[in-house]
N, C-alpha and C positions, 0 to 999 in steps of 0.2 A: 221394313220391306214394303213397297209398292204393292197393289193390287191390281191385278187385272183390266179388273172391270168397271172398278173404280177410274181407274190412267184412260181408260176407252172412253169414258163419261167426260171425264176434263180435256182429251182432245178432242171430242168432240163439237165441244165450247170454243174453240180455238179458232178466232174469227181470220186470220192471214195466212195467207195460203203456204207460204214458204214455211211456218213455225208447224203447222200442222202436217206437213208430208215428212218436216223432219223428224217430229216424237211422232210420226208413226213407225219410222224405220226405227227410231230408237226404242220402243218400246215391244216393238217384233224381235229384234235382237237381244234384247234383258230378257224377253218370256223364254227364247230359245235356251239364254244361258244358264237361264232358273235365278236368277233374280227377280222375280216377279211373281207374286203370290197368286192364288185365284179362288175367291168365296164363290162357292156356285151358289148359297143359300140367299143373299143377301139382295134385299127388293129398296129400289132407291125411291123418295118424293123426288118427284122431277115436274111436277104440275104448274111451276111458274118462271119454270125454266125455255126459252125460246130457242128451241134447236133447227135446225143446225146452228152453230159458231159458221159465218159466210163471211166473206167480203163486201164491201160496200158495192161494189162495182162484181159480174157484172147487170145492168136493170134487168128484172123479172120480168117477164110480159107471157101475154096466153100465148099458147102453141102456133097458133092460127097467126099472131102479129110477130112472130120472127121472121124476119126478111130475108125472102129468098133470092140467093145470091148464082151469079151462071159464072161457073166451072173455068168460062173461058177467060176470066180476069182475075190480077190475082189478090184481089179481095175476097170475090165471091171462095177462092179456095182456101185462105184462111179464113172466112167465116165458118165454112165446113167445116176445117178442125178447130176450128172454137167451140162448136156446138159437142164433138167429142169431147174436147178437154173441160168441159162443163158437165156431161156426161160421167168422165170418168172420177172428176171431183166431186158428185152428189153420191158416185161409188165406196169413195177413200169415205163419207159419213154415214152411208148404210149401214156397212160391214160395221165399224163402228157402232150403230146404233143396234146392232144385233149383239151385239159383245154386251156392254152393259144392260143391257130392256130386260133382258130374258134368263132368267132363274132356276135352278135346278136342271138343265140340260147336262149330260155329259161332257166331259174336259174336251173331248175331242172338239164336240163342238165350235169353243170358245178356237183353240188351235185352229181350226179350221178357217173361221173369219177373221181372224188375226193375220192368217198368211191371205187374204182377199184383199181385206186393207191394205195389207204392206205391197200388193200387184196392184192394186189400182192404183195407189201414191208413186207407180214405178211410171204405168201407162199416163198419167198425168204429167208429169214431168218430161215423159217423150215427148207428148203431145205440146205443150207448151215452149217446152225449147225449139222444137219444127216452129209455131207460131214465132216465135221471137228471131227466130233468122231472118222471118219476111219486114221485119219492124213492127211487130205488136206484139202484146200480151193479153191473158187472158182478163176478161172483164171490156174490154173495146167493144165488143160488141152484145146486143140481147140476147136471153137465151131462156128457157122458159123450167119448170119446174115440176113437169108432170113426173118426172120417178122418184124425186122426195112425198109428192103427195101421195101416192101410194103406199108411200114407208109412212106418213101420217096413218093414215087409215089402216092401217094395220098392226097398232102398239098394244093390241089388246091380248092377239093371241101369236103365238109363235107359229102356228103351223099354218094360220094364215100368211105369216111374213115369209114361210120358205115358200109356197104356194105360189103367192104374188109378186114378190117383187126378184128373186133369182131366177124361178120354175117360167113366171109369164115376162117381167117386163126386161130384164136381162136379157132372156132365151130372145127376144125380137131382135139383141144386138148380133145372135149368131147369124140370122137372116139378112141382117143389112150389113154388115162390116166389108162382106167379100163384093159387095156392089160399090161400093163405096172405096174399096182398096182398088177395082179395076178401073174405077170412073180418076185414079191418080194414075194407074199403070196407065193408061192411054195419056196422059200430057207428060210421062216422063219423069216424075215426082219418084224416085224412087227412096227416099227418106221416108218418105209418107206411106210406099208400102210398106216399107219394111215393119214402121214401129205396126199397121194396122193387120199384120200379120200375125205379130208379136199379142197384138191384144185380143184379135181372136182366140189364136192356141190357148192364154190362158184364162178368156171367158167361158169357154169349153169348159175348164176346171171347174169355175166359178158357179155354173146352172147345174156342175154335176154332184160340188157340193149341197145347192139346193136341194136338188134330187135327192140327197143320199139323207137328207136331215128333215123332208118330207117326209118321206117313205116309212124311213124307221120312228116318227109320230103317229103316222097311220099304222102302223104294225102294232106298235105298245097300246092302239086302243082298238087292233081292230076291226079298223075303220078302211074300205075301199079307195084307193088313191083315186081312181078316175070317179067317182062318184062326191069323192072328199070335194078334190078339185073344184067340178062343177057346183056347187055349194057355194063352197069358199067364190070363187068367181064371181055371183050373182050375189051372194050376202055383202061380198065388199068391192062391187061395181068395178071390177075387172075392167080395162081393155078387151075389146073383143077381137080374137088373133085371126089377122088375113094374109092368106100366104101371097107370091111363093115363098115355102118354108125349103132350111135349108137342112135339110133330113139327116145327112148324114154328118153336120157336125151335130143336130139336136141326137141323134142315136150315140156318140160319145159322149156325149154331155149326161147321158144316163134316162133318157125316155123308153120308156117301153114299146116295142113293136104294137099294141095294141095301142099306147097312147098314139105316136107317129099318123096310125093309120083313121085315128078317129079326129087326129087333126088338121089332117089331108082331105076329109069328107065335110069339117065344117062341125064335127060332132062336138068339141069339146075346146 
């Protein structure tokens, strides 16, 4: 029988895009049907291993030299959804990379990132099939790499990975998707709302998993969330968050009235 955590680890080595979204769904489907075993105990060498599994295409570049492209042609508007569909492809190898990194967590957990994986290799394939009606695919054009570097910087501990990269750099996609979904309702693009409707509702889940696998870390030790946070933040060089925030998907999403209010003031 298959493992887990192990099948998470080999697709996440899986350099082509197609072969990878499919053994995610198939490996989401075998875990649901209990064919697929899961060692919570089991710590992998992975020290000369170069993760993620990517495509050749598309070029990496700093945030600052991806080209910004105007709305009113329609290039610049699949660039926009390119930069998602790159987005949601460094998503389909997080979720992945929290599945096998991280040791001894509760099964739920594992479950948890497993159905994340299996929505962002959903949202990926929305997004890319919208790209390919206009005549392109993804990898055309640059795109840049700051929310895997954060899942770098964060392999050490886990309660930094729920912290950082669901709780901060995720929770930024609930703040931009609904500007980003209006900036298509105004040319008429209604394909493009739809699927960026579809990806909100379920990044909403996604930062609420965070939350919920945060939280009960800080509880097993103890340890203050809003103080945790702040720590975790400044120890592993955070993004600094600048609103406007969009409140009431981040209060679904599972923030605390007390977080919300001290993230409105700049506090935290």
């Amino acid at each position: 029988m298959f493992e887990l955590r192990e099948t998470a680890l080999e697709i996440l080595l899986i350099k082509g895009v197609k072969a990878k979204v499919s053994r995610v769904y198939q490996l989401y489907d075998d875990y649901q049907s209990q064919k697929i075993s899961l060692n919570l105990s089991r710590n992998f060498n992975c020290h000369n291993i170069d993760l993620p599994g990517r495509p050749n295409r598309p070029e990496l570049v700093p945030p600052l030299s991806v080209p910004r492209r105007k709305m009113n042609t329609a290039e610049g508007r699949v660039s926009l959804l390119h930069s998602l569909a790159h987005i949601e492809f460094n998503a389909i190898n997080l979720a992945l990379d929290a599945i096998w990194r991280f040791a001894e967590m509760p099964e739920q957990y594992y479950g948890d990132w497993l159905k994340v994986a299996k929505e962002e290799a959903f949202h990926f394939s929305l997004v890319e099939g919208h790209i390919q009606s206009f005549g392109f695919s993804y990898g055309d054009f640059p795109a840049h790499n700051s929310l895997w570097e954060i899942v770098e910087r964060t392999t050490d501990a886990v309660i930094a990975r729920m912290a950082l990269v669901p709780r901060t750099m995720e929770a930024r996609g609930l703040d931009a998707v609904p500007k980003i979904r209006d900036r298509f309702k105004q040319i008429n693009d209604l394909k493009a709302v739809e699927i960026l409707e579809i990806i909100l509702r379920d990044e909403i889940g996604h930062v609420l998993i965070g939350n919920r696998w945060f939280n009960f870390l800080c509880a097993k030790d103890n340890l203050s969330p809003i103080t945790t946070y702040r720590e975790l933040a400044r120890k592993y060089c955070a993004p600094v968050l600048k609103g406007p925030f969009n409140m009431e998907a981040r209060k679904q999403a599972g923030f605390t009235s007390e977080e919300l209010s001290l993230l409105e003031d700049g506090l935290i």
